[in-house]
N, C-alpha and C positions, 0 to 999 in steps of 0.2 A: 784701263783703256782710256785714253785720251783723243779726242775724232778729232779730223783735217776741219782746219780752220776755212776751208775755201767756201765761195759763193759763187751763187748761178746769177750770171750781169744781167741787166733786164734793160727790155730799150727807154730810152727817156719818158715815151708817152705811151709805155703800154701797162694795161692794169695793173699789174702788180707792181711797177716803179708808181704810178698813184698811189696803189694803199703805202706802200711803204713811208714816202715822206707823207703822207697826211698819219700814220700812228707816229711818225717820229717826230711831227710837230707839237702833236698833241700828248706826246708821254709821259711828262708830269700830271696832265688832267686824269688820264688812262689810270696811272698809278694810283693816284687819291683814290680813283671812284673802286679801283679792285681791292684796297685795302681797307677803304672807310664805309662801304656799303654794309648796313646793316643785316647781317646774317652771313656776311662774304666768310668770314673766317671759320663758320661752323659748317660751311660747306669745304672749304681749303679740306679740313681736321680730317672729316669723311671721304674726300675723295683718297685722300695720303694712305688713312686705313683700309680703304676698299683693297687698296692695290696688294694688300698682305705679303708688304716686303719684308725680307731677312736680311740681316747684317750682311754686309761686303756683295750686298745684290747690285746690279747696272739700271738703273731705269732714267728714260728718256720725257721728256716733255716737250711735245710738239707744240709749239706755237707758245713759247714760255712768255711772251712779250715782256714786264718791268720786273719776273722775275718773284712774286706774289707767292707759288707754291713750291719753289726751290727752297727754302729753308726746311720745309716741313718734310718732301723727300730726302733733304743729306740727313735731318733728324735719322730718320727712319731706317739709310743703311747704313749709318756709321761712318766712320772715316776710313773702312776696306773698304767699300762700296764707291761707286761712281753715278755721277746724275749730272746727264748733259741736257741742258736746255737749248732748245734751236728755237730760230723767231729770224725772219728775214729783213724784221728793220733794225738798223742801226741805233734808232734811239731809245726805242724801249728795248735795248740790248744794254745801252749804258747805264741807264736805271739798275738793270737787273743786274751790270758789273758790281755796281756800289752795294747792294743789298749782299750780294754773295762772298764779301769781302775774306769773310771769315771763316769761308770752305772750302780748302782747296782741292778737295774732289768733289767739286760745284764745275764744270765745263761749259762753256755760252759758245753756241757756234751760229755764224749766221750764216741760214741758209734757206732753203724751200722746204718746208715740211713734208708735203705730198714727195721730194725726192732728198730725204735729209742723208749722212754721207756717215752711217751709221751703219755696220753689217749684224749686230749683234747686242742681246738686251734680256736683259731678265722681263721688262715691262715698260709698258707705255702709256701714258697720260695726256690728254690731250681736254685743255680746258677753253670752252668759250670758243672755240676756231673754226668747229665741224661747218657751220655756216657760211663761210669763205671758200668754201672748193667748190669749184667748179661741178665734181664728182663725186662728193663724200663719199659716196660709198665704195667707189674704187680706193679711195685714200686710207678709207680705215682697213678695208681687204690689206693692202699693201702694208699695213703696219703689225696686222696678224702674223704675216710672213716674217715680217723682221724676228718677233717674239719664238714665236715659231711654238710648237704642242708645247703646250704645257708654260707659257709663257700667261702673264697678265695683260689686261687693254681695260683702260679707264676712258669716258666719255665723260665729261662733265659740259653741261651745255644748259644757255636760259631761252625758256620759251613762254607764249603765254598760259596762266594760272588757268587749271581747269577747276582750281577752288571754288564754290560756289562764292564763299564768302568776298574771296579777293579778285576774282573777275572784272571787279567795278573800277579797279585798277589796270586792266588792259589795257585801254586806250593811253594810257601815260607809258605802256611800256611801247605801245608802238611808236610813237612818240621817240622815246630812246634810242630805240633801233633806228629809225631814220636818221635823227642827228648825229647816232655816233657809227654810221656806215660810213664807207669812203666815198669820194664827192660823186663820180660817175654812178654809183649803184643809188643815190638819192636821185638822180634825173630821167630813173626807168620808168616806165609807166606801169610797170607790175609792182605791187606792195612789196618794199623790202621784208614787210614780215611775212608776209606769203611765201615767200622765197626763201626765208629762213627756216621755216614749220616745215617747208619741201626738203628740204637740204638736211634737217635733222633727223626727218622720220627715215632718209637713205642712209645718212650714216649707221642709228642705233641698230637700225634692220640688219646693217653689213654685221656689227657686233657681233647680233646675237644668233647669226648665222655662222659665223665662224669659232664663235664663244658654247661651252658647256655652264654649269653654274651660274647663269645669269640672274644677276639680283641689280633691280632696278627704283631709286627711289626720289623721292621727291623732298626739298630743301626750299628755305628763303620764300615761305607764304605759296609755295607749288611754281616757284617762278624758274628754278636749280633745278636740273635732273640731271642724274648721276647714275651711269649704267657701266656695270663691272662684269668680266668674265674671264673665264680660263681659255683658251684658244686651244682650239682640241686637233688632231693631224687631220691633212688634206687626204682624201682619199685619191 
């Protein structure tokens, strides 16, 4: 399966043409911090394995941005398999061109994740994103349907440590979260991380409501959490 290369236009000044060119300004910095961040990769490993794919399976990655966990799903179904990454900016789509050089059933399509141009998937992955809809929990609903019974749905998302130890480190992740939001969502008067913590607890919720086998864990000092399930039929 190979998906249409097409995109949904967005008007010059409305939010999602902001995020776009502010991650494609920034997607050499994006790219370091997702591949050099201490523990990033031993999360990448775990999400790849949650999603317990088989040779010449379909799996998708919403919101793939420079392309960071595409190596590790074409690993995983071989070259009968297909893995389409979608991510609606441009530049961290060029990123993730170069990095995928060497797998050509690696597919990059830019497009809107919440409406990606996909009818069909063994599984779906979706790292770091969930905090950007508008409605996450409609969004991951909507990605259940794609998979459909018996399909897989990976969340991979950071939020703050409920470590006792590393709590003390909070404050530097809110910190993070501020500076590397898009520039209108820094000038809200509600805490971006407030907004983030809202936005995650609706996504995992949709998960594990649409998901059987749910196994849920924590990575990167409790900062990573990684929630996997089977998507069982709608009644």
């Amino acid at each position: 399966m190979k998906p249409s290369t097409s995109t949904t236009p967005s008007s010059p000044q409305s939010p999602s043409s902001v995020a776009q060119s502010f991650y494609t300004r920034w997607a050499t910095l994006y790219d370091a911090i997702a591949r050099q961040t201490p523990g990033v990769g031993s999360v990448r490993t775990s999400a790849a394995d949650a999603l317990g794919l088989d040779t010449g399976d379909t799996v998708i990655e919403m919101g793939c941005g420079t392309g960071a966990n595409l190596p590790y799903l074409a690993d995983r179904v071989g070259p009968d398999g297909t893995v389409v990454g979608i991510d609606f900016s441009p530049g961290v789509l060029d990123v993730a061109r170069e990095r995928v050089s060497d797998y050509p059933h690696v597919h990059l399509v830019r497009a809107d994740a919440t409406r990606p141009p996909v009818v069909d998937a063994d599984a779906v992955l979706a790292t770091f994103v969930s905090g950007m809809f508008g409605d996450p929990g409609a969004v991951v609903s909507s990605w259940a349907d794609l998979v459909g019974s018996g399909g897989r749905l990976c969340l991979v998302d950071l939020a703050r440590t409920t470590h006792p130890t590393w709590q003390v480190l909070n404050p530097l992740f809110r910190a993070l979260v501020r500076v590397t939001a898009p520039p209108r969502t820094r000038t809200m008067r509600r805490s971006p991380t407030e907004m983030l913590d809202e936005r995650l607890v609706s996504a995992h919720r949709a998960l594990e409501t649409r998901c059987e086998d749910v196994v849920a864990t924590t990575h990167a000092l409790g900062f990573a959490r990684i929630r996997v399930g089977t998507v069982t039929a709608q009644e």
